[in-house]
BATOR-881478 format. One record per residue (C-alpha): residue number from 1; residue in one letter; x, y, z. Coordinates in nm, 4 decimals. Layout:
BEGIN
{i NUM aa A xx X yy Y zz Z}
...
This chain:
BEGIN
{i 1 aa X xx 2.8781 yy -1.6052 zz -6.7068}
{i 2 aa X xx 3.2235 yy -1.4259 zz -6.8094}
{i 3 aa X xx 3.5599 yy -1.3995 zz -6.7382}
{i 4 aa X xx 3.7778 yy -1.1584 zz -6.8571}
{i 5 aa X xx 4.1369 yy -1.2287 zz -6.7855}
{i 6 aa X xx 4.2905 yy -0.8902 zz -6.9321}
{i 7 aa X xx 4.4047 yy -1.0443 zz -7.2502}
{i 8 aa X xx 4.0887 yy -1.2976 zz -7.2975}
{i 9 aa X xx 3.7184 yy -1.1826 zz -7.2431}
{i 10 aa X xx 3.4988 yy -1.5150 zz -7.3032}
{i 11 aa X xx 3.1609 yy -1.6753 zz -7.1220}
{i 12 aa X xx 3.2266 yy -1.9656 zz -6.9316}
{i 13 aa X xx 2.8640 yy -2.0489 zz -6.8721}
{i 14 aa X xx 2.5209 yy -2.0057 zz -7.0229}
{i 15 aa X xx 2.2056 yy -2.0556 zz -6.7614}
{i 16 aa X xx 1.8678 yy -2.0983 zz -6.9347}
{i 17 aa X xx 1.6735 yy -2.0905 zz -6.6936}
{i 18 aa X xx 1.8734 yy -1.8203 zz -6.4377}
{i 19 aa X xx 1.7766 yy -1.7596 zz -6.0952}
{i 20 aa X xx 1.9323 yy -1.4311 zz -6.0199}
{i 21 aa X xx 1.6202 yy -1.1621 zz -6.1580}
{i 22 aa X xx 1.6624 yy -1.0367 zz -5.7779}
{i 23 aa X xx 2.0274 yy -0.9351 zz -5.8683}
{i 24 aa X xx 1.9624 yy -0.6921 zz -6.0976}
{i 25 aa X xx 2.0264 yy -0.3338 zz -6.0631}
{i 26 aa X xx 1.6974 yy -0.1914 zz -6.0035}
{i 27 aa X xx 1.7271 yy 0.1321 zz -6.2411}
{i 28 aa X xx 1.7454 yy -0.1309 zz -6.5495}
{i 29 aa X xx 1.3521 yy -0.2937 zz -6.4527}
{i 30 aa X xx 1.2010 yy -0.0892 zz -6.7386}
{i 31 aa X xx 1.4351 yy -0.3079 zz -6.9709}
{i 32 aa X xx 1.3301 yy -0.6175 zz -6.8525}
{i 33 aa X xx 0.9727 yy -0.5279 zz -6.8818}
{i 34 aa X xx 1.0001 yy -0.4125 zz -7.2322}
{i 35 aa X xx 1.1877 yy -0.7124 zz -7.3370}
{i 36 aa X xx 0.9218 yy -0.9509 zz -7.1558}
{i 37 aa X xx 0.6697 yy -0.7760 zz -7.3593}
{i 38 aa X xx 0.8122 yy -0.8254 zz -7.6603}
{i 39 aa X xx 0.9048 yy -1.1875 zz -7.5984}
{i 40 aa X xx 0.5380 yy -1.3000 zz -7.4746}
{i 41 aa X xx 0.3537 yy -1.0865 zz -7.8092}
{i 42 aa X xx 0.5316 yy -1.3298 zz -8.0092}
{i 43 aa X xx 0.4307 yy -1.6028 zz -7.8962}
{i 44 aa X xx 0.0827 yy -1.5353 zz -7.7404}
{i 45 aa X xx -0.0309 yy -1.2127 zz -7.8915}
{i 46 aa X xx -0.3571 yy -1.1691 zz -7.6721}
{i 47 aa X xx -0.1534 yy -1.2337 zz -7.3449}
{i 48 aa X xx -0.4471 yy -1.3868 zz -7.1307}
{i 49 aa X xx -0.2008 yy -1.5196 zz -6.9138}
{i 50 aa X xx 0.1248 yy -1.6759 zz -6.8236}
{i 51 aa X xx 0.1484 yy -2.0063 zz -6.5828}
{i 52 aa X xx 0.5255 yy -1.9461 zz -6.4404}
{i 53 aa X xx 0.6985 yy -2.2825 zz -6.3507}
{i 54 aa X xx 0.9940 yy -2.2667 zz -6.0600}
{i 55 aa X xx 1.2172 yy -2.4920 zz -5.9208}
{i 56 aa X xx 1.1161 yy -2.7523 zz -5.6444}
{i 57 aa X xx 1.3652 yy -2.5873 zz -5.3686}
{i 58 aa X xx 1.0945 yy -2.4268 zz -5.1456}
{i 59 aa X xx 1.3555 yy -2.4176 zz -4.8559}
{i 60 aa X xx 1.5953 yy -2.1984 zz -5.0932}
{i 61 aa X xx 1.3778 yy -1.8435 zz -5.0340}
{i 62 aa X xx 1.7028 yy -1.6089 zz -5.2783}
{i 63 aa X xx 1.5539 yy -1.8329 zz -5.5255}
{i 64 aa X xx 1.1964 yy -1.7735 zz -5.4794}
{i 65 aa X xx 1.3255 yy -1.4342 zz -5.4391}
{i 66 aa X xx 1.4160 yy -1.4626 zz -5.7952}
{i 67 aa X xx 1.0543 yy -1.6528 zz -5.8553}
{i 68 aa X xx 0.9289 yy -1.3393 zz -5.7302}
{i 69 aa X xx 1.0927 yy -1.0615 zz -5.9312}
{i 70 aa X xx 0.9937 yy -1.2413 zz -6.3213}
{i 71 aa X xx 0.6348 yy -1.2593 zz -6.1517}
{i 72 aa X xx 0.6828 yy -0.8551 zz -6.1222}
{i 73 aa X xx 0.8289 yy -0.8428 zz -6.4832}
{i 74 aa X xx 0.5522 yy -0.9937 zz -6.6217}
{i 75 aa X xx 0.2613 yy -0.8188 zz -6.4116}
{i 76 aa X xx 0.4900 yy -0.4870 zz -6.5543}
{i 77 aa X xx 0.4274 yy -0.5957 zz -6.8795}
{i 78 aa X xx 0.0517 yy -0.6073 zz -6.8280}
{i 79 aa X xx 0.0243 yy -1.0069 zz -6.8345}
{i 80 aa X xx -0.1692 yy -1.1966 zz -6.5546}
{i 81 aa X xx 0.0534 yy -1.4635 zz -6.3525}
{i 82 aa X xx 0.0226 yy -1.7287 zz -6.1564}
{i 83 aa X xx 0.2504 yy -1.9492 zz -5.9850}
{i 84 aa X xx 0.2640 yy -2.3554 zz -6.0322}
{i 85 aa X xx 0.4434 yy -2.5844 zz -5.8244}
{i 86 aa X xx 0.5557 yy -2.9489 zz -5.9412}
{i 87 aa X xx 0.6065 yy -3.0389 zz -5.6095}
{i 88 aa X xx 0.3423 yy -3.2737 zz -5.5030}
{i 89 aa X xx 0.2767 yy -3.1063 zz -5.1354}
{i 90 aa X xx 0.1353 yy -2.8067 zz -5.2457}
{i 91 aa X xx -0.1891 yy -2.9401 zz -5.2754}
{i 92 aa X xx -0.3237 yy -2.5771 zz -5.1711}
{i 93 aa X xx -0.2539 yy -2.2419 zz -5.2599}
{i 94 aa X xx 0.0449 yy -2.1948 zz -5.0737}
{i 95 aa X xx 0.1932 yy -1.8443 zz -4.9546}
{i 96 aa X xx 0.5891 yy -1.8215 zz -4.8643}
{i 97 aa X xx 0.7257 yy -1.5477 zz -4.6700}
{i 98 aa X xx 1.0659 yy -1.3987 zz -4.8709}
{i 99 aa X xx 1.3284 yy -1.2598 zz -4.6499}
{i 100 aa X xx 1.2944 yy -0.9110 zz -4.8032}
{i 101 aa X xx 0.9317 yy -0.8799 zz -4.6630}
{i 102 aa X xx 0.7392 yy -0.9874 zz -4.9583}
{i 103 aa X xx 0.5314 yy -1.3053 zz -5.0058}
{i 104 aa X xx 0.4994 yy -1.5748 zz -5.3044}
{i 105 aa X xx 0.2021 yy -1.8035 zz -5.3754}
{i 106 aa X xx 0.2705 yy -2.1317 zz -5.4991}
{i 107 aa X xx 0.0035 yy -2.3233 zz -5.6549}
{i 108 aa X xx -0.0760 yy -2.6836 zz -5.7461}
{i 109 aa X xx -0.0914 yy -2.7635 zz -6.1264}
{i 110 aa X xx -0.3764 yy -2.8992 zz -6.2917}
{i 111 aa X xx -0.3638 yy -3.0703 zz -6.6644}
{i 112 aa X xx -0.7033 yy -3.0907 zz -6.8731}
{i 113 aa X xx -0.6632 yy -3.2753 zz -7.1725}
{i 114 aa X xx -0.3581 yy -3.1187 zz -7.3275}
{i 115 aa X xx -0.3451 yy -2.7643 zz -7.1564}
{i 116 aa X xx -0.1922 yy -2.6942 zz -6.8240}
{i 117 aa X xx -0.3286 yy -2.4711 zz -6.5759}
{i 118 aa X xx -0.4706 yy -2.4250 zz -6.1969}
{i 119 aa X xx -0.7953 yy -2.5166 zz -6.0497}
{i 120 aa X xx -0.8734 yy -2.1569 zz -5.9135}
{i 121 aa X xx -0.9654 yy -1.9132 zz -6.1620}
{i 122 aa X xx -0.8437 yy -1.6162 zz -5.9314}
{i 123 aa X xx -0.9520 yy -1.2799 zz -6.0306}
{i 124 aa X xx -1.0846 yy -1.3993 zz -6.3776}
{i 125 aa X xx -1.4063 yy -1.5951 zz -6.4622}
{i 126 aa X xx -1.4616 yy -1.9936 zz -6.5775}
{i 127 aa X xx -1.2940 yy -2.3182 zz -6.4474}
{i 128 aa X xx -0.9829 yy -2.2169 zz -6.3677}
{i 129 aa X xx -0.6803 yy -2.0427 zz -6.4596}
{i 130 aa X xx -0.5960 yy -2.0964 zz -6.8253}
{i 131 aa X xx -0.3035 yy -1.9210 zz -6.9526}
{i 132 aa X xx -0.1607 yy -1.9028 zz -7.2553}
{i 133 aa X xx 0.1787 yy -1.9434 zz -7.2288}
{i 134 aa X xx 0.3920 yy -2.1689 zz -7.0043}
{i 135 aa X xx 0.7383 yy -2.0319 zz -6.8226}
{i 136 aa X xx 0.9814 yy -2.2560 zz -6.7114}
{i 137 aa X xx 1.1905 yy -2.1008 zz -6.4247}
{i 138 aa X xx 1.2665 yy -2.5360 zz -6.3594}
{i 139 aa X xx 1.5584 yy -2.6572 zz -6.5395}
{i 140 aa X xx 1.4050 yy -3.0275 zz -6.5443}
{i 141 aa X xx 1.7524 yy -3.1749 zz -6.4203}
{i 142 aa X xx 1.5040 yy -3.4898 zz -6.2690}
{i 143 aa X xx 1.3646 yy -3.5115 zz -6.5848}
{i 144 aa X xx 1.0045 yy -3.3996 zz -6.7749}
{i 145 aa X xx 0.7288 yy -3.4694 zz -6.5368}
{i 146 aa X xx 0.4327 yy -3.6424 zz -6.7740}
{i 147 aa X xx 0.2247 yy -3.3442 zz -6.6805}
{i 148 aa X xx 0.4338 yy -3.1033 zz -6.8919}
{i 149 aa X xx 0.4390 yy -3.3594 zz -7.1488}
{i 150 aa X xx 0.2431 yy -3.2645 zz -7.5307}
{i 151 aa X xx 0.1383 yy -2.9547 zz -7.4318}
{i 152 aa X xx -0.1027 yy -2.7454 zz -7.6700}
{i 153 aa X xx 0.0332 yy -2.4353 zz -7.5123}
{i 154 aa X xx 0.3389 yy -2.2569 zz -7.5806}
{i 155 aa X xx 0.6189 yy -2.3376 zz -7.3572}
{i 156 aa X xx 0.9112 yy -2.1517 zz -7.2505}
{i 157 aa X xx 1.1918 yy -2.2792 zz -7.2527}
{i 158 aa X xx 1.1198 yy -2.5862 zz -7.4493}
{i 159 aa X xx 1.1314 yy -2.8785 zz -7.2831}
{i 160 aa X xx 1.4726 yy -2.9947 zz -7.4736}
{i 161 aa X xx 1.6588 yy -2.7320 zz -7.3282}
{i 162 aa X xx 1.6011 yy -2.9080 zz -6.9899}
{i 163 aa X xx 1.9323 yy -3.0654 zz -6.8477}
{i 164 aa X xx 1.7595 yy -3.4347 zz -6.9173}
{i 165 aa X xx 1.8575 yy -3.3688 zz -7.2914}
{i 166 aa X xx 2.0915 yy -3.0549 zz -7.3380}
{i 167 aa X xx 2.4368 yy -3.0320 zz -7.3142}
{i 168 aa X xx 2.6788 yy -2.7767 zz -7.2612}
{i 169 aa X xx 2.9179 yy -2.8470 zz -7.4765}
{i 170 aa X xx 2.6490 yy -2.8234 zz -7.7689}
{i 171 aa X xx 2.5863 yy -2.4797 zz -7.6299}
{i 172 aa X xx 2.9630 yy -2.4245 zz -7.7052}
{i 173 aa X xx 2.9784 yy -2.5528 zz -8.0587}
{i 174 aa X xx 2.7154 yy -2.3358 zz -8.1587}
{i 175 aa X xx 2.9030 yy -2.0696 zz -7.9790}
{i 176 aa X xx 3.2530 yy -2.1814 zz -8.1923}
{i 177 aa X xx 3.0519 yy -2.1181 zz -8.5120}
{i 178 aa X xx 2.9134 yy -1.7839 zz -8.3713}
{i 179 aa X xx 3.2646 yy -1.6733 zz -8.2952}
{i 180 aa X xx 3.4546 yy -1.7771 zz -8.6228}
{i 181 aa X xx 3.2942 yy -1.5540 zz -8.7911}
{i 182 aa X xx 3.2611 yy -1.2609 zz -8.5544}
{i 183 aa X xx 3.6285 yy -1.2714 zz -8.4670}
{i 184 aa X xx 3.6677 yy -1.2898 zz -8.8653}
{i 185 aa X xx 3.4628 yy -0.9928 zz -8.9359}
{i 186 aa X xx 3.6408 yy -0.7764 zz -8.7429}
{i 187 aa X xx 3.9909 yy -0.9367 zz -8.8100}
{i 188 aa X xx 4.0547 yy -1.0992 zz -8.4379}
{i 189 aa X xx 4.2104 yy -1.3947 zz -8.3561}
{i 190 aa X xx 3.8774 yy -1.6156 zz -8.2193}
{i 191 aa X xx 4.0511 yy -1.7206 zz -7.9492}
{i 192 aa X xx 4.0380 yy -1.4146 zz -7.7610}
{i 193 aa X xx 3.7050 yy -1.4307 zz -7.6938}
{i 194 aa X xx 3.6221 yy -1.8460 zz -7.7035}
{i 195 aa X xx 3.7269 yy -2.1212 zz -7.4607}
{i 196 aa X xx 3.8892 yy -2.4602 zz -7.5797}
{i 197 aa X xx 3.6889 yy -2.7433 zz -7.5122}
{i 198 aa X xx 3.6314 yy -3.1113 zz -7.5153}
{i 199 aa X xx 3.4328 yy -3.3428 zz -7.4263}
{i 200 aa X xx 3.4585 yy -3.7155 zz -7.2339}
{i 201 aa X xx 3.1220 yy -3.9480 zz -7.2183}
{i 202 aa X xx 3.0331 yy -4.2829 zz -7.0247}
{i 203 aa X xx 3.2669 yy -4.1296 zz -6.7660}
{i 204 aa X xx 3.1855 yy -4.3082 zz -6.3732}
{i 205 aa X xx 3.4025 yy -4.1142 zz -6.1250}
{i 206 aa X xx 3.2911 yy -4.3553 zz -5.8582}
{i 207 aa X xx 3.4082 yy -4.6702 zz -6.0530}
{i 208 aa X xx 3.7399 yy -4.5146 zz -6.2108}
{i 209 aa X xx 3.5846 yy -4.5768 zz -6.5594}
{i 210 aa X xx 3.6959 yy -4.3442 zz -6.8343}
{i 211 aa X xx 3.9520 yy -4.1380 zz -6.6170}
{i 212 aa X xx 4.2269 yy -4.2384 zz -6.9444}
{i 213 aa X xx 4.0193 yy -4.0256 zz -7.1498}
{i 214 aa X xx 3.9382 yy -3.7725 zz -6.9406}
{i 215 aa X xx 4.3509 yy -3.7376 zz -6.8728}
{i 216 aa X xx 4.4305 yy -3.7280 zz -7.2632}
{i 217 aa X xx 4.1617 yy -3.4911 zz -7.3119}
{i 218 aa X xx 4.2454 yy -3.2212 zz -7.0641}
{i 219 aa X xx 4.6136 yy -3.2638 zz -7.1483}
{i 220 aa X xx 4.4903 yy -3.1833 zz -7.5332}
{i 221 aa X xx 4.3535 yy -2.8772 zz -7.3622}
{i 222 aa X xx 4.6211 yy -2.7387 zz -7.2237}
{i 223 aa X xx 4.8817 yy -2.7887 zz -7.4950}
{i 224 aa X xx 4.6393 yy -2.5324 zz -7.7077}
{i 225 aa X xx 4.6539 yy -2.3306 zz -7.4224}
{i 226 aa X xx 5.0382 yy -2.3459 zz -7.3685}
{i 227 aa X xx 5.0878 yy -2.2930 zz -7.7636}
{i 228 aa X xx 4.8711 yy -1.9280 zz -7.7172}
{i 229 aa X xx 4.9781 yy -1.7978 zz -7.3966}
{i 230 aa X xx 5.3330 yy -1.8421 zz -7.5738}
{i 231 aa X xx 5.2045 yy -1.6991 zz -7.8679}
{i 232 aa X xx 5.0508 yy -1.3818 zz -7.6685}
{i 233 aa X xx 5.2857 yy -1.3609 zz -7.4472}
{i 234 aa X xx 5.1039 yy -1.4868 zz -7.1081}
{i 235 aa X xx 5.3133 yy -1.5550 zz -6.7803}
{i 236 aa X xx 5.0732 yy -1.7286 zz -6.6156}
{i 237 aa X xx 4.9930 yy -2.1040 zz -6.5677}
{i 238 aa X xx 4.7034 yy -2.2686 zz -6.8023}
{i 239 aa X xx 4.4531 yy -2.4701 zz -6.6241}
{i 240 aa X xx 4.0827 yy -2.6120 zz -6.7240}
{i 241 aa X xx 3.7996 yy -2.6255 zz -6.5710}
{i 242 aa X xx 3.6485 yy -3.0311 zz -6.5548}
{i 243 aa X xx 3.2715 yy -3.0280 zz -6.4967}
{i 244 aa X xx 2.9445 yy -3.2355 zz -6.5733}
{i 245 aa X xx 2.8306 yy -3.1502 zz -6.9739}
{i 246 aa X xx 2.4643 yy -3.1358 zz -6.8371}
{i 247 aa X xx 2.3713 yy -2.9654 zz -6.5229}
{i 248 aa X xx 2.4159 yy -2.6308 zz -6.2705}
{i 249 aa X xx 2.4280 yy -2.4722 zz -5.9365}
{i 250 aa X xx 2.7906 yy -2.5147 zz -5.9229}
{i 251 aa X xx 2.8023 yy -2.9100 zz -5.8962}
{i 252 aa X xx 3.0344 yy -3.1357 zz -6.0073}
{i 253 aa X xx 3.3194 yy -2.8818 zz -6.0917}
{i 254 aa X xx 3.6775 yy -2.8696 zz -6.0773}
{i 255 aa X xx 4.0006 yy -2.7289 zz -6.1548}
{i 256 aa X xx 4.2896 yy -2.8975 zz -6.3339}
{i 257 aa X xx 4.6439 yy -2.8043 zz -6.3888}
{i 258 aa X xx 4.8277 yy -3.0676 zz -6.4752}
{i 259 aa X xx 4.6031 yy -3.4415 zz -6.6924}
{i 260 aa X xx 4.7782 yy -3.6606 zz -6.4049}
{i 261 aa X xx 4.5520 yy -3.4722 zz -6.1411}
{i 262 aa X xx 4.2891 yy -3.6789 zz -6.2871}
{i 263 aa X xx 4.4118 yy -4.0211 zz -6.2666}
{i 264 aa X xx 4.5458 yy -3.9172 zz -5.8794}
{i 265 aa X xx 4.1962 yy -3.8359 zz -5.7555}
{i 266 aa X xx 4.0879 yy -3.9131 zz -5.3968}
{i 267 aa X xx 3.7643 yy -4.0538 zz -5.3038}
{i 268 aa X xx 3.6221 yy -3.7569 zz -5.1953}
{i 269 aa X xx 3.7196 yy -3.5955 zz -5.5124}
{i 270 aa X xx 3.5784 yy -3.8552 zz -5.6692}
{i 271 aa X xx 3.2225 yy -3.8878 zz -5.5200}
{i 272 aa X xx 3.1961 yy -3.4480 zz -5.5188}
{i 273 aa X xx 3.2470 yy -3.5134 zz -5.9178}
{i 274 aa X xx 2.9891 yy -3.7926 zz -5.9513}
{i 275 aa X xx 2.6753 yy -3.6249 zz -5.8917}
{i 276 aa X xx 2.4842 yy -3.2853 zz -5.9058}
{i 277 aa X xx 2.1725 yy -3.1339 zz -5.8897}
{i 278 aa X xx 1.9056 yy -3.3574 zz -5.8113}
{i 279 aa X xx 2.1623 yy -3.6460 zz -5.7214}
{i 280 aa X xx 2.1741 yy -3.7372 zz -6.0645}
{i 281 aa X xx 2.4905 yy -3.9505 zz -6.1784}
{i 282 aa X xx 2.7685 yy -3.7799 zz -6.3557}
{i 283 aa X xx 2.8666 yy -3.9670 zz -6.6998}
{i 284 aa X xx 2.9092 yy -3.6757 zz -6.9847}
{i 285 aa X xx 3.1750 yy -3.4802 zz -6.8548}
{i 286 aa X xx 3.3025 yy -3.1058 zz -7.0537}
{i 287 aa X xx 3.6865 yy -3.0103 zz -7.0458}
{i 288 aa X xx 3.7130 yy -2.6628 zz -7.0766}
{i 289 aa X xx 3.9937 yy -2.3829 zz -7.1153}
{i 290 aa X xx 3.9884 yy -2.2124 zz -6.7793}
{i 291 aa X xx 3.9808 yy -1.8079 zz -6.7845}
{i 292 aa X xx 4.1539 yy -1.6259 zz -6.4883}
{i 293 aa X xx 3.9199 yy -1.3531 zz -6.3853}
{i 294 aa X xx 4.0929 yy -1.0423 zz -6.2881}
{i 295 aa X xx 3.8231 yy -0.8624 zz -6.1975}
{i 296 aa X xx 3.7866 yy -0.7624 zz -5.8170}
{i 297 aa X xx 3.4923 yy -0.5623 zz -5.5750}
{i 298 aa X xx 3.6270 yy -0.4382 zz -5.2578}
{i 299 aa X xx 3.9649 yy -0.6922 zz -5.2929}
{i 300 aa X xx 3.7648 yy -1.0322 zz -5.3535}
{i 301 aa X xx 3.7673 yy -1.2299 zz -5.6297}
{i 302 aa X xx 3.4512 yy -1.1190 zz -5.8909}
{i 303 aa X xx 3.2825 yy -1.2750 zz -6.2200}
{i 304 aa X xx 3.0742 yy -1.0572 zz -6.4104}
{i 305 aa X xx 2.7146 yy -1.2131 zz -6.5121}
{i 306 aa X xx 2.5205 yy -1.0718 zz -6.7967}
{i 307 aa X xx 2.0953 yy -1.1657 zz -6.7805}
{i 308 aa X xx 1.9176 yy -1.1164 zz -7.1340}
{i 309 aa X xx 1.5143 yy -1.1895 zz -7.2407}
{i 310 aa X xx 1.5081 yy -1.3359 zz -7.5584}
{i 311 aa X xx 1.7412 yy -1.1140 zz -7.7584}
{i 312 aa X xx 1.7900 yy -0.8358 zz -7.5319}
{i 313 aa X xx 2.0535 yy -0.7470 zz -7.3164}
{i 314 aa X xx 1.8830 yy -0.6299 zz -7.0002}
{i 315 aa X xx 2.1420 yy -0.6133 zz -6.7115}
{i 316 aa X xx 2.3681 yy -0.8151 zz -6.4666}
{i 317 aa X xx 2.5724 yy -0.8425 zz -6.1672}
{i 318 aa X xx 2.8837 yy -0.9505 zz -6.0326}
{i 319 aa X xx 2.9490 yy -1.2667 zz -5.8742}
{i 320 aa X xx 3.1556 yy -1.1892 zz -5.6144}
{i 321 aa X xx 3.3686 yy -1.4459 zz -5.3683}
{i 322 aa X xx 3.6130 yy -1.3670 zz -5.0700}
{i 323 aa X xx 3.7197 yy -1.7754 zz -5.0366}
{i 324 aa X xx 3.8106 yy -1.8773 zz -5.3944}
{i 325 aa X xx 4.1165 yy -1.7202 zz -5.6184}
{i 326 aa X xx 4.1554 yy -1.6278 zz -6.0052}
{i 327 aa X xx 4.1380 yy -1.9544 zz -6.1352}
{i 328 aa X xx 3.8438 yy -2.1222 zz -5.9490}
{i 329 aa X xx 3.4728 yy -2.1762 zz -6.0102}
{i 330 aa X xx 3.2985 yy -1.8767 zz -5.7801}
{i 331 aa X xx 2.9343 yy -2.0239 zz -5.8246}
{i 332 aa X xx 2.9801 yy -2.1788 zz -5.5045}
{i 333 aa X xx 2.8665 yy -2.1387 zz -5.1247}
{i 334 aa X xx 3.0121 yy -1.8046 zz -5.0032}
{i 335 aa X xx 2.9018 yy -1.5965 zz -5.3077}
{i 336 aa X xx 2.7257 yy -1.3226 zz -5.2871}
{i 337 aa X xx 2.5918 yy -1.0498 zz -5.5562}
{i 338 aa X xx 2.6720 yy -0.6533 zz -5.6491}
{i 339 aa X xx 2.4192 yy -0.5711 zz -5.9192}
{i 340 aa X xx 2.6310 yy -0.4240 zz -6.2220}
{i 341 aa X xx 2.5478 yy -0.1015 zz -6.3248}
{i 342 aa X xx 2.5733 yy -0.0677 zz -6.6997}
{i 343 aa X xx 2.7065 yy 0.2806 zz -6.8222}
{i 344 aa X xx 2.4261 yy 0.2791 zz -7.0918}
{i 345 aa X xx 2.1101 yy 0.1206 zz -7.1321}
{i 346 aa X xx 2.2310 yy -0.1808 zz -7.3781}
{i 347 aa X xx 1.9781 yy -0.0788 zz -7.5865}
{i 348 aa X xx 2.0941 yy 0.1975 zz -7.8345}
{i 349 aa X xx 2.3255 yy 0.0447 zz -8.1251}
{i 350 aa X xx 2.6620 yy 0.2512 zz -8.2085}
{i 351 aa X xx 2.6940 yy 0.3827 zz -8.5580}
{i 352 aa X xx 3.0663 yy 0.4669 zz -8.5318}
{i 353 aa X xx 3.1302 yy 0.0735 zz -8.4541}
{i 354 aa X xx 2.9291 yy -0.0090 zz -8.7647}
């Protein structure tokens, strides 16, 4: 996810396991396919077959929407695919109707020794469906099931990138490093294109606990941001966004102008802060600089969101929302999605920028 404020372009966000394939422009599908290729050779160079993994919101049908689209990606790229569901009721091969007309089979999972696969072979031959490669599309915010546990097969993201062990604000270290030296190689201030950040742990929302450090650590925020915007020039008001360090869909998200906000929350500020996906408990909580996106489709308030495959750039879409302003979170309830057209095809490099 980006923001570009006019005089700051920086991601916000990074989603490993996305859920918007059914956003993107349709004209850019070839690129997708490619990449996919390219990704599963790598890793299973005879392709026999790819076990894709969703989340365990069968009611959400955008999402399986989404499900639905990386199923045609990889059938594209010539692989076989099948659909497994960790949800224990789908004990059956299960179709679900998609409001755009088209259906999705979920299956039930079945581990032999250390491979994971499904009890009906389908259109091949032998016990059962075998594949070579696992695809998580199931950000494991409850946690790794055992049955994905010590897998012989190749899986997708690995399990560590799962919200029971990753954190955002490792994500934005890494990116820190990555930006240093970009902004240094082509004599930028780093800034311009990197958020602030810092971090708060053994935070309880609920219980009050930790709300000191939270305060001190948002105010050390926004006296880096005060220091720039005078430095640049800005007119408008700093503010950072507070959210959970581990988890998605929007949850657990708000923003802060001023550190005494935090100490002056009300309960029901308090309890929308202490959980998210899942209903798991808040505790490592991320500070971060907030961007103002000035970026607008037909008058409301828009985000864009760039979707790669391993290391290629292969479209995006706006986030667009007519009920939140500038300086708020827009993955929330209301959204809704413009695919983004690129003017190129992201794939051609640009000798006169070398």
């Amino acid at each position: 996810d980006l923001r570009n404020s006019g005089f700051k372009l920086a991601p916000v966000d990074t989603n490993l396991f996305p859920g918007g394939f059914n956003n993107l422009n349709p004209d850019f599908l070839p690129l997708c396919v490619q990449a996919m290729q390219s990704a599963v050779e790598k890793v299973c160079p005879e392709a026999r077959g790819v076990l894709l993994i969703p989340e365990n919101h069968t009611r959400n049908l955008f999402y399986l929407q989404n499900v639905a689209q990386i199923v045609t990606i990889l059938k594209q790229a010539g692989m076989r695919v099948r659909v497994g569901s960790l949800l224990p009721e789908i004990s059956e091969a299960t179709p679900m109707q998609l409001p755009n007309g088209g259906t999705l089979t979920l299956e039930p999972l079945v581990r032999r020794g250390k491979r994971l696969g499904l009890a009906d072979p389908g259109s091949g031959s032998g016990t059962g469906f075998d594949p070579c490669v696992v695809l998580l599309n199931n950000d494991l915010s409850a946690g790794v099931p055992d049955i994905l546990q010590n897998l012989e097969q190749a899986v997708f993201p690995p399990l560590s990138a799962g919200w029971t062990t990753r954190r955002k604000s490792q994500h934005f270290a890494a990116y820190d490093r990555v930006a240093g030296e970009f902004a240094k190689l082509i004599g930028i201030d780093p800034w311009l294109i990197n958020p602030y950040f810092a971090t708060c742990s053994q935070v309880n929302f609920q219980e009050r606990v930790g709300e000191e450090c939270l305060a001190a650590k948002v105010e050390g925020v926004l006296q880096k941001m005060r220091a720039k915007y005078a430095e640049y020039g800005v007119k408008h008001d700093p503010f950072v966004i507070v959210k959970a360090d581990a988890g998605t869909y929007g949850m657990g998200i708000m923003t802060v102008k001023e550190a005494s906000e935090i100490t002056g929350l009300n309960r029901k500020q308090r309890n929308r802060m202490a959980v998210v996906k899942e209903g798991l408990g808040v505790s490592d909580v991320l500070v971060q600089e907030g961007i103002y996106t000035f970026e607008h489709i037909n008058d409301a308030v828009a985000e864009p969101v760039v979707y790669m495959v391993d290391h290629y750039v292969v479209g995006g879409f706006y986030r667009v929302h007519t009920g939140r302003g500038v300086d708020e979170n827009l993955n929330a309830p209301g959204m809704h999605f413009e695919p983004l057209a690129f003017k190129t095809c992201c794939t051609l490099p640009n000798p006169d920028c070398a």
